[in-house]
C-alpha positions, 0 to 999 in steps of 0.5 A, a space after each residue: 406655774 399651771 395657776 399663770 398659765 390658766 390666767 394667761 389662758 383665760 385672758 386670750 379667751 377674754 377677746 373672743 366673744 364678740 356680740 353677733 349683728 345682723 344688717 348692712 354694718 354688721 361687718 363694719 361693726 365687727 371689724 371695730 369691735 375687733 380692733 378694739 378688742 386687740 387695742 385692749 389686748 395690747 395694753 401692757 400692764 406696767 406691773 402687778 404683784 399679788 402676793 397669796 391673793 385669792 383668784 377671783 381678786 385676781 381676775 376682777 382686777 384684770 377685769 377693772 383694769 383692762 375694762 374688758 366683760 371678763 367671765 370665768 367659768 368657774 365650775 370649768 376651772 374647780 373640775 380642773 382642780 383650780 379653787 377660785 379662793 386659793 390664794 396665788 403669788 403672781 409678779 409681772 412687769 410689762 404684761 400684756 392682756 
């Protein structure tokens, strides 16, 4: 269970970074990124299952799937104890990112 939470936890941090701009458009420009990330967000996954599937497979499908840059601080999660190899069984329907 703390493994899906730290997934869930990751894809909220996923819509976070957004590149910094300067001039006129600069707010324009954020609003649309915004609304595009949350447009990527609100994707439902109609289901996956991953059964004792390493990780950082995982994470790259959700990153192939939702077209998002996703990065993972690996480093961060292996002090928490989290091994990007240690296979995880995850089973979902309706997901969202």
């Amino acid at each position: 269970m703390r493994t899906a939470a730290t997934i869930a936890a990751g894809l909220v941090l996923l819509a976070s970074p957004l590149l910094a701009q300067t001039g006129a458009d600069a707010g324009a420009a954020r609003t649309a990124e915004i609304r595009d990330a949350r447009r990527v967000l609100e994707q439902r996954i109609p289901e996956i299952t991953f059964t004792d599937s390493p990780l950082d497979q995982v994470m790259e499908y959700v990153k192939q799937v939702s077209g998002l840059n996703v990065v993972v601080h690996w480093a961060q999660l292996e002090a928490d104890g989290i091994d990007r190899d240690k296979p995880i069984t995850v089973t979902a329907r309706g997901l969202r990112l």
